[in-house]
C-alpha positions in Angstrom: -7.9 -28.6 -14.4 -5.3 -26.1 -13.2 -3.1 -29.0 -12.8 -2.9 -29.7 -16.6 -3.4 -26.5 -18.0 0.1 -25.5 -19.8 -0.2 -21.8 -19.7 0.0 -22.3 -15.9 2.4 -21.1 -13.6 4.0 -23.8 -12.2 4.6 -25.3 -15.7 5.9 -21.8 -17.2 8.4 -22.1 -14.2 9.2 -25.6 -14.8 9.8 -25.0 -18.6 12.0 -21.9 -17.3 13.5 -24.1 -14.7 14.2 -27.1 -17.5 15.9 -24.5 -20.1 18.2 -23.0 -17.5 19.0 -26.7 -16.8 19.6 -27.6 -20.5 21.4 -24.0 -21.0 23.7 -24.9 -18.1 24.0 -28.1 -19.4 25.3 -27.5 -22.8 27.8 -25.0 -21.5 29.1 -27.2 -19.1 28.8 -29.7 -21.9 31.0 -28.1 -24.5 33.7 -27.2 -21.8 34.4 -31.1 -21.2 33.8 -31.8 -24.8 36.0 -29.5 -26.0 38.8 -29.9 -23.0 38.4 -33.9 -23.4 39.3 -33.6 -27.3 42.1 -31.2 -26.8 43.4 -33.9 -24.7 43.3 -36.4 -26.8 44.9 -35.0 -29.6 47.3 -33.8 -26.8 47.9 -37.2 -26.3 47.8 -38.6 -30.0 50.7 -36.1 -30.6 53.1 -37.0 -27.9 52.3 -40.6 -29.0 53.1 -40.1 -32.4 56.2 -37.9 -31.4 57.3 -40.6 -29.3 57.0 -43.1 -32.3 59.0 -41.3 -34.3 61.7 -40.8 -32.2 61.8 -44.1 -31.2 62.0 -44.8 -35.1 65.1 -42.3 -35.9 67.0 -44.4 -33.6 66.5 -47.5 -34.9 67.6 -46.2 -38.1 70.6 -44.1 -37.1 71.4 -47.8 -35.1 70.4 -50.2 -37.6 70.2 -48.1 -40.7 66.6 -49.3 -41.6 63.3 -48.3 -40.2 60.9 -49.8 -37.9 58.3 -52.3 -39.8 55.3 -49.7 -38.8 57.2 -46.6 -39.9 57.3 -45.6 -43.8 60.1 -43.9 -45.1 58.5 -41.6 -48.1 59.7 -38.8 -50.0 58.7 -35.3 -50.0 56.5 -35.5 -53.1 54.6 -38.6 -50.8 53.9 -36.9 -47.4 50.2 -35.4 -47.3 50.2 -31.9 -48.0 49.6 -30.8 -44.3 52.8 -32.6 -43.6 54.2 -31.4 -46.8 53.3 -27.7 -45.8 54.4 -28.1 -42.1 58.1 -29.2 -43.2 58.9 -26.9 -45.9 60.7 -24.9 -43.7 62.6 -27.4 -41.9 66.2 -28.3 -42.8 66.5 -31.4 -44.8 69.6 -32.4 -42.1 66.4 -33.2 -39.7 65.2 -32.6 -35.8 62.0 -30.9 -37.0 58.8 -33.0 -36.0 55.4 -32.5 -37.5 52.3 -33.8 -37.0 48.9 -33.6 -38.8 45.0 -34.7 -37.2 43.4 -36.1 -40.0 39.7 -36.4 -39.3 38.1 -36.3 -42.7 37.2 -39.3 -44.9 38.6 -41.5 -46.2 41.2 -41.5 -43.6 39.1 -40.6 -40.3 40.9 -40.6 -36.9 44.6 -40.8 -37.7 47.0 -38.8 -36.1 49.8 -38.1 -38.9 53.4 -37.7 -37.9 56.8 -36.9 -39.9 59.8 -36.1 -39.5 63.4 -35.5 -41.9 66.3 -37.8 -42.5 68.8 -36.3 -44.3 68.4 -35.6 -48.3 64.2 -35.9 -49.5 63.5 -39.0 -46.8 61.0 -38.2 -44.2 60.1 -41.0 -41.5 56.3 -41.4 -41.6 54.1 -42.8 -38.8 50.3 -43.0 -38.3 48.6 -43.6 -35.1 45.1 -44.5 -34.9 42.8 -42.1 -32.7 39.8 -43.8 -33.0 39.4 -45.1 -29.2 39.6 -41.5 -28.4 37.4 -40.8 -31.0 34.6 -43.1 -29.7 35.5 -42.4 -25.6 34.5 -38.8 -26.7 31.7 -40.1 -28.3 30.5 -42.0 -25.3 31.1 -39.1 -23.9 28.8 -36.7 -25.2 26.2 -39.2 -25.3 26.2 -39.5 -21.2 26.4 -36.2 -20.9 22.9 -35.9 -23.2 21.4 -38.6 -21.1 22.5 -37.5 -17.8 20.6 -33.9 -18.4 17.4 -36.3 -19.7 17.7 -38.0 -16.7 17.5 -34.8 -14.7 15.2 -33.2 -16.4 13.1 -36.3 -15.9 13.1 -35.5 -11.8 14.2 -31.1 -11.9 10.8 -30.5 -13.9 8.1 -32.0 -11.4 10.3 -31.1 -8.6 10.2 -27.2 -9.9 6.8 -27.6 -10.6 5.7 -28.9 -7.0 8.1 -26.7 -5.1 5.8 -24.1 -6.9 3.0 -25.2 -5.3 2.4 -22.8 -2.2 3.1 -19.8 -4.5 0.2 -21.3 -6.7 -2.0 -21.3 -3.6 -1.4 -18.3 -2.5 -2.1 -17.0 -5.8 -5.5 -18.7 -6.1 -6.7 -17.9 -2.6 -6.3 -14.4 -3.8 -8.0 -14.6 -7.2 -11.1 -16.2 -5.2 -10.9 -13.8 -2.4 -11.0 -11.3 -5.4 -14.0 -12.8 -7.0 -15.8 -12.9 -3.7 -14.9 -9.5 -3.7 -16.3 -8.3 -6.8 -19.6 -10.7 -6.1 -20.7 -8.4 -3.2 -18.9 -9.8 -0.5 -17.4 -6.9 1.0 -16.0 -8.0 4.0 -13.6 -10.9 2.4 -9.8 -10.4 2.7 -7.2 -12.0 1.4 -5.2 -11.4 4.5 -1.9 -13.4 5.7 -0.9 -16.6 3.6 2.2 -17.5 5.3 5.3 -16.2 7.0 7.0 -15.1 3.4 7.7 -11.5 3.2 7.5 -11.6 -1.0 6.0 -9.5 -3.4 2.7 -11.8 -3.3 2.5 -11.0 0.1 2.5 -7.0 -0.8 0.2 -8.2 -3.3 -2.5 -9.5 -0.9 -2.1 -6.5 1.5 -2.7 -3.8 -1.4 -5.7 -5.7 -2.5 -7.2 -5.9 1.6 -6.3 -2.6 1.5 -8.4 -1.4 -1.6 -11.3 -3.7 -0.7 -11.1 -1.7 2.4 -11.2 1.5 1.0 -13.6 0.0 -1.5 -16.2 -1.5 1.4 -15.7 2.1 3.3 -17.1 4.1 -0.2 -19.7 2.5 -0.8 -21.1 2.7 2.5 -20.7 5.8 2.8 -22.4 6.2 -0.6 -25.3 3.6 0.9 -25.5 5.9 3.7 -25.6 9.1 1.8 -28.5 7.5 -0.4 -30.7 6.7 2.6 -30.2 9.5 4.1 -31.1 11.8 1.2 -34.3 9.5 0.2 -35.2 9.5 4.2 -34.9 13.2 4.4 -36.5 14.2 1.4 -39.9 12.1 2.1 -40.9 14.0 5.2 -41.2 17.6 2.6 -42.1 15.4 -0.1 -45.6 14.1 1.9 -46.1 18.1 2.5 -46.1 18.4 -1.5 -48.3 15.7 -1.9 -50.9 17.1 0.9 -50.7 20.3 -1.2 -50.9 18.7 -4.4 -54.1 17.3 -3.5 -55.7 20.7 -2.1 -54.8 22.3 -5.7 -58.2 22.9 -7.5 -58.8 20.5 -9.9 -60.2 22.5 -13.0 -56.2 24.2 -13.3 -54.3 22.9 -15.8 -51.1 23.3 -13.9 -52.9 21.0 -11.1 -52.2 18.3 -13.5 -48.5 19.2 -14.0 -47.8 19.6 -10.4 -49.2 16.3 -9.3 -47.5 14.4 -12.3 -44.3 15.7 -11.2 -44.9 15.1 -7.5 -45.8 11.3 -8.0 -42.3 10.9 -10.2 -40.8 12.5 -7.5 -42.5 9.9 -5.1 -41.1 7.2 -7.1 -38.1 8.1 -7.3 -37.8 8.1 -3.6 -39.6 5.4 -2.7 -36.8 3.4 -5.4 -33.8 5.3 -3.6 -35.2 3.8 -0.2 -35.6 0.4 -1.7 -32.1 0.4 -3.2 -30.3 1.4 -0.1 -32.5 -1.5 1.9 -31.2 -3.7 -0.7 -27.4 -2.3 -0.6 -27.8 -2.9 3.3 -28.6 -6.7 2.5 -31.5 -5.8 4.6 -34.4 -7.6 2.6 -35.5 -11.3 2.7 -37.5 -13.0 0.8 -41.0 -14.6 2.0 -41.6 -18.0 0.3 -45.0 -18.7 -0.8 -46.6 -21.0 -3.8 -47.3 -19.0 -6.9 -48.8 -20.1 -9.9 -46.4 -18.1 -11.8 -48.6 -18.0 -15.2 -51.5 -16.8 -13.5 -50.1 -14.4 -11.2 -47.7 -12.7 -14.5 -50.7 -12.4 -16.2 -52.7 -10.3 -13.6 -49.5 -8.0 -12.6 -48.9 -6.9 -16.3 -52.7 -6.4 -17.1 -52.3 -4.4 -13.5 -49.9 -2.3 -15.1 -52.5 -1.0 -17.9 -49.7 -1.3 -20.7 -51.4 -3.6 -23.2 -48.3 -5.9 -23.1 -49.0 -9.2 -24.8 -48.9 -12.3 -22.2 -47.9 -15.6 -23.0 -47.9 -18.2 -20.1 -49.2 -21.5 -21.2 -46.2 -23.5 -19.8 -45.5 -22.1 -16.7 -45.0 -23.7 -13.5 -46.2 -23.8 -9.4 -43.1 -22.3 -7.9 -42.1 -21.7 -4.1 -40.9 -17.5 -4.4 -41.3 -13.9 -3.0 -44.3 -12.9 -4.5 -44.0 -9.1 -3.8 -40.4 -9.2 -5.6 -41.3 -10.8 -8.0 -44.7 -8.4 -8.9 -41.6 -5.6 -8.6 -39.1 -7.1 -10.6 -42.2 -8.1 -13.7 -43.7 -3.9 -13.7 -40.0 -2.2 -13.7 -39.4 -4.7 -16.4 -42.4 -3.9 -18.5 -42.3 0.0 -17.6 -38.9 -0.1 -18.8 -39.6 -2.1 -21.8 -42.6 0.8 -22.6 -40.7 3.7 -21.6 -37.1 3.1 -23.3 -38.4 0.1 -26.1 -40.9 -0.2 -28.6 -44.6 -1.7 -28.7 -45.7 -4.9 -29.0 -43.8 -5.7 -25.8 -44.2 -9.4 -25.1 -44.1 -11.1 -21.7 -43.4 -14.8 -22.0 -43.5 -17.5 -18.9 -41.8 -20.8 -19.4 -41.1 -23.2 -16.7 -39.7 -20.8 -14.2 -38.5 -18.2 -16.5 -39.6 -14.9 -17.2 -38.9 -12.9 -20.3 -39.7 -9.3 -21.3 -38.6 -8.7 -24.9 -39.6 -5.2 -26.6 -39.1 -4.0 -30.5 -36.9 -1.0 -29.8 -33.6 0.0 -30.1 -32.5 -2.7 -27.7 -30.2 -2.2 -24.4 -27.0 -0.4 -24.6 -23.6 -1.7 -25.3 -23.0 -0.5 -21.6 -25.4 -1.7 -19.6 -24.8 -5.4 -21.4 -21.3 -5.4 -20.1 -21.8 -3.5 -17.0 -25.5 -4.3 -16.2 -27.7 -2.1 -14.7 -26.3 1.5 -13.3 -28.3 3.4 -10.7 -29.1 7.1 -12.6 -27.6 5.8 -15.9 -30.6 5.4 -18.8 -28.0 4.7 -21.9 -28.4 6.4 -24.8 -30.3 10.1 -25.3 -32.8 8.3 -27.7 -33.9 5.5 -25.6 -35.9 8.1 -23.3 -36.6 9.7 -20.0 -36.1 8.1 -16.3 -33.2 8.0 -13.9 -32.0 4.6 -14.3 -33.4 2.8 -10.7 -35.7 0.7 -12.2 -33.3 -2.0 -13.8 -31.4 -1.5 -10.6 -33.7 -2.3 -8.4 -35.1 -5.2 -10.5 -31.6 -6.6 -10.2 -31.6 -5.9 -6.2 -34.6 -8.0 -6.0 -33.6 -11.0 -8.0 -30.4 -11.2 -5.7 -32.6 -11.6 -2.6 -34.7 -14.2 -4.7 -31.8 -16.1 -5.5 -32.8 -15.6 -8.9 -30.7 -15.0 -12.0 -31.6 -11.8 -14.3 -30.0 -11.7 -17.3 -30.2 -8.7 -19.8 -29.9 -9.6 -24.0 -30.5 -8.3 -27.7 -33.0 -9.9 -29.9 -31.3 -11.1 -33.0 -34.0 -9.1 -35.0 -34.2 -6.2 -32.8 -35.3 -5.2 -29.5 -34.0 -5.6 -25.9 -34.9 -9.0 -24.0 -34.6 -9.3 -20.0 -34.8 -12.5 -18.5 -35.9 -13.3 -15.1 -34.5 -16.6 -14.1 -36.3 -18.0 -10.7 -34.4 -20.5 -8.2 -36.4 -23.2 -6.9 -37.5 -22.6 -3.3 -36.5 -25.1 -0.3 -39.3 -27.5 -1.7 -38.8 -27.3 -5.3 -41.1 -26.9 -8.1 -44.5 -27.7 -7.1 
């Protein structure tokens, strides 16, 4: 389901969504960390200054020091006191302090100060509340992004919703597109001006252009194939009044019943561009009637229709789509060429070179025969073949033997009553 695929859209958005979130987050994060530390140690050092203070009164007053206030030497203090008051004059009124936030002493706040000769007043104040309020801290901040990220994510990934559906009405009108249905258009989604929108009005506008070619080149076709028969039955007539002990008789009507063909499968593929065929349903006995249009066809292809099945089709198509099959099989393959019915399937399979690497991603291309090797012919007979299994409903399917040789598989739909 599009819903739970992760490549998606709406989930690349809501993963995009959920990092500019946590990105914003941590910024915003470290500011108050780093403002709500500097505050408390702001506030650790007036409190330790205030200490002291308080403490060189009560010693200039009662000539000892408070009970929570040590009076140490110089060789006593810790060394970042030590350092910070080796400038100051041993007369005193120079206060230092030191943050000591490594173990064993974690979380003190250090102060000192000179009084008079090598005695320095020395307090410690204990940070640790602010220690763990900054802790508490960080941890609400961590939990208050989860907790958004908990209702941002589905909320990015729903608002994201009508883009997606834009976005899939287009791929299907696309699809539909390139199925043959010419006249689909993605046309207007919704009010947005966006670049979806531009999207789905370049594509309209190429399937336009797109419908407009090829009926022009469906026109063209028929009208060449229509315009052509009228001298073509003149060359026949004169074909036939050529005396029949010349040799070039023989050469002249050969080329005049290709040329016949040909036109005949140019009128049949623009009748099938025009979506002007239908298909007439009648009961076959598929076995039977496969067997008697390839031994029609005077090939010597090698039948095979024990299990084959009553089914409701076209007859006529189907007696079209079986001989271009086999003639293409004989003309561009290699002998024995094997017909095989099973169920409501039809296969043609050859010993040749096999189809080309084109037609098998393309399929079949009208006056395309593939490689110089695999013969003459102007490429209408796969093409039309295909033509008619789209008005069957069928499916036809062109493969490569794993041991060599091309395979084509004629796939027929049940008819409204089903297998008989």
């Amino acid at each position: 389901m599009a819903l739970l695929n992760p490549r998606a859209l709406r989930w690349k958005i809501a993963a995009l969504t959920a990092a500019a979130c946590c990105a914003v987050a941590a910024v915003i994060g470290f500011l108050v960390h780093d403002a709500t530390r500097e505050r408390g140690l702001r506030v650790g050092h007036e409190r330790t200054i205030t200490r002291l203070i308080a403490a060189e009164r009560e010693l200039s007053r009662t000539g000892k020091a408070p009970p929570d206030v040590d009076v140490r030497t110089r060789e006593e203090l810790p060394d970042p006191l030590a350092r910070d008051l080796a400038d100051q004059p041993e007369t005193g009124g120079g206060y230092a302090t030191w943050y000591d936030a490594d173990p064993p002493n974690w979380f003190w706040m250090w102060g000192a100060v000179a009084v008079g000769g090598d005695q320095f007043l020395v307090v410690r104040d204990d940070m640790s509340t602010e220690v763990r309020s900054l802790q508490l801290l960080d941890r609400s901040i961590v939990k208050s992004v989860l907790a958004a990220l908990v209702f941002v994510v589905p909320l990015a990934a729903l608002a994201t919703e009508p883009i997606n559906r834009r976005l899939r009405h287009g791929a299907r009108t696309a699809r539909r597109i390139a199925d043959g249905e010419l006249d689909a258009r993605i046309g207007s989604t919704g009010r947005a001006r966006d670049e979806i929108t531009e999207m789905s009005a370049a594509v309209d506008d190429m399937a336009t252009a797109l419908q407009r070619k090829l009926e022009n080149e469906q026109r063209f076709t028929a009208d060449v194939a229509h315009e052509l028969r009228t001298p073509l039955m003149g060359l026949v007539t004169a074909a036939g009044l050529l005396p029949e002990t010349d040799e070039a008789t023989g050469l002249v009507r050969d080329r005049v019943r290709a040329l016949n063909a040909l036109i005949e499968d140019l009128l049949e593929i623009s009748r099938l561009d025009a979506g002007a065929e239908r298909a007439r349903l009648d009961a076959v006995p598929l076995g039977e009637f496969v067997a008697d249009v390839v031994r029609r066809t005077g090939t010597g292809t090698q039948v095979a229709a024990g299990d084959a099945d009553v089914v409701e089709t076209d007859p006529r198509r189907v007696e079209r789509i079986v001989v271009n099959l086999v003639t293409n099989a004989h003309r561009h393959g290699a002998g024995p060429v094997q017909v095989t019915v099973t169920g409501t399937r039809i296969s043609v399979r050859d010993h040749g070179p096999g189809f080309p690497a084109a037609l098998l991603e393309q399929g079949p291309q009208r006056f395309r025969t593939g490689a110089g090797e695999r013969g003459r012919g102007h490429g209408l007979g796969l093409t039309v073949a295909q033509g008619q299994a789209g008005v069957l409903g069928a499916r036809l399917t062109f493969a490569n033997a794993p041991d060599g040789g091309a395979v084509a598989t004629l796939d027929l739909a049940p008819g409204p009553s089903g297998t008989v």
